[in-house]
Steps between C-alpha positions, in 0.01 A plus 500: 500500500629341201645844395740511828602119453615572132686810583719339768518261252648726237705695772651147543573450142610849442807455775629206299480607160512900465682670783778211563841526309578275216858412327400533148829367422464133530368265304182330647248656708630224834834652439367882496264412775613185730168458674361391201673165537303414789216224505196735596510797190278412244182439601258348272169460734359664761188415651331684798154401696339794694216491777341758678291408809594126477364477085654528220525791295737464220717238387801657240781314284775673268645286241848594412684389174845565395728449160850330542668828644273536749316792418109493497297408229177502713323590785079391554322575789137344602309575787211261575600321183467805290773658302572853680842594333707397252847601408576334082700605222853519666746614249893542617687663238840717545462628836135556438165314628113519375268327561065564571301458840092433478317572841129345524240499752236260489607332242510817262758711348558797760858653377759455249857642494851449302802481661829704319812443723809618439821363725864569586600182496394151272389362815187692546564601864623914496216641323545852289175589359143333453186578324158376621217561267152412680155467332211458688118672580539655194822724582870429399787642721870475426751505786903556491713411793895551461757335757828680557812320652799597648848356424434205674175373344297676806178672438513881595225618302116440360296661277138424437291652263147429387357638162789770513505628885709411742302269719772404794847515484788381775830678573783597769598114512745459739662106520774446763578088565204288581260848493293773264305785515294684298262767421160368309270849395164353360307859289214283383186374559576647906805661551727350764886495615656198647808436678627120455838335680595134475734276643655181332614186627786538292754697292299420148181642634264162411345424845288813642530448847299797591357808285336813688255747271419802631223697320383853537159541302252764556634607868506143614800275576475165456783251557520123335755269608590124388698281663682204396683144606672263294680177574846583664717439206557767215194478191321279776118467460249724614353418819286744610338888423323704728346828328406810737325804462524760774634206718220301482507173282284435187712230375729182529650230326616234706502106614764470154602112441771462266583186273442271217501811281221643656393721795159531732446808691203670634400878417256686738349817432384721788278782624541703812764277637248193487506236172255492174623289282758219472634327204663194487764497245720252298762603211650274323853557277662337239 
């Protein structure tokens, strides 16, 4: 469960800061990228209660910190008051990031990796290359993923390797205004093809309005879809996302209240159409 709410999480992330143009030529990141000037980027808390059957399960905060460019420093994650993840060691140098991520359970040491990012631009947004180095249960496994752009800072290709094989890789991008398309192949652990299209509530594809994956995997098709609504006024908030698999929904954000720097919302998780889970959630931003 927590698996699917952090990838929609990262598919989130991933609209805004790989597969969106940048203007490397200006100055300042709010100049190269004008949502940035907005008063609900930077988050530095998030905190998240979950019940099931009317108790509570889990109750989750991320603690964000930043230096005086805005770029992270930190990010610590506790579930049930125990440290889960931590993100540490940020260094920024010349269009280059590292920095180390710990995951525990129960308190313990589960995972370490190191982070080796290399970028197309000093504001850490179009990524070229990075290196992930994971040691855990014994093993260590090194993974390479390389970004390709076209003229106009747009993704068209992926690359992901792990310990020297090509582990997934995405191709045939296509961008026309406000939409893209592309091909994602995945070889490894279960090999897979995926069609993906999504449309953009405007011309500097930031807000997803609506992203289709179609994926063909061992004779079977299965088809995700996520939908979503902002305020009515270009870089508005979010307001809500509804997540579908074959047509049916398995989750939503919605109920979003916007202000004092701060938003509520509610995030349900479902199964066969009917609800498991709910969260209610607060972020907070510098």
């Amino acid at each position: 469960m927590k698996k699917i709410i952090y990838s929609c999480i990262i598919m989130v992330l991933a609209c805004l800061t790989i597969s969106n143009p940048s203007v490397i030529a200006q100055n300042t990141k709010e100049e190269a990228m004008p949502f940035l000037k907005g008063d609900y980027v930077y988050e530095y808390l998030r905190e998240s209660k979950t019940t099931m059957g009317g108790n509570v399960v889990s109750e989750n905060q991320t603690e964000t910190t930043y230096n005086t460019e805005n770029n992270v420093t930190s990010v610590i994650t506790t579930t049930n008051g125990q440290k889960t993840l931590e993100m540490l060691a940020y260094v920024y140098g010349n269009k280059t990031l590292t920095y180390q991520g710990n995951t525990y359970m129960n308190g313990q040491l589960l995972s370490s990796q190191k982070f080796s990012n290399t970028y197309a631009d000093n504001f850490y947004r179009n990524m070229l290359t990075s290196d992930i180095e994971t040691e855990g249960m014994g093993s260590t496994t090194k993974q390479h993923i390389e970004y390709s752009y076209d003229n106009q800072n747009r993704i068209v290709g992926m690359k992901h390797y792990q310990d020297g094989k090509l582990q997934k890789e995405e191709l045939n991008y296509v961008w026309t205004p406000n939409t893209c398309e592309f091909e994602e192949i995945t070889y490894f652990p279960i090999q897979s093809k995926a069609k993906v299209s999504r449309k953009y509530q405007d011309e500097n594809y930031v807000q997803v309005l609506e992203e289709i994956r179609i994926t063909e995997m061992g004779g079977v098709t299965t088809e995700t879809k996520s939908e979503y609504t902002y305020l009515n006024t270009y870089n508005g908030n979010l307001t809500s996302m509804k997540n579908f698999q074959n047509g049916v929904l398995v989750m939503e954000w919605k109920d979003y209240v916007w202000g004092d720097k701060k938003n509520t919302h509610t995030e349900i998780m479902y199964a066969n159409g009917s609800p498991i889970s709910t969260s209610e959630v607060t972020q907070y931003y510098k």
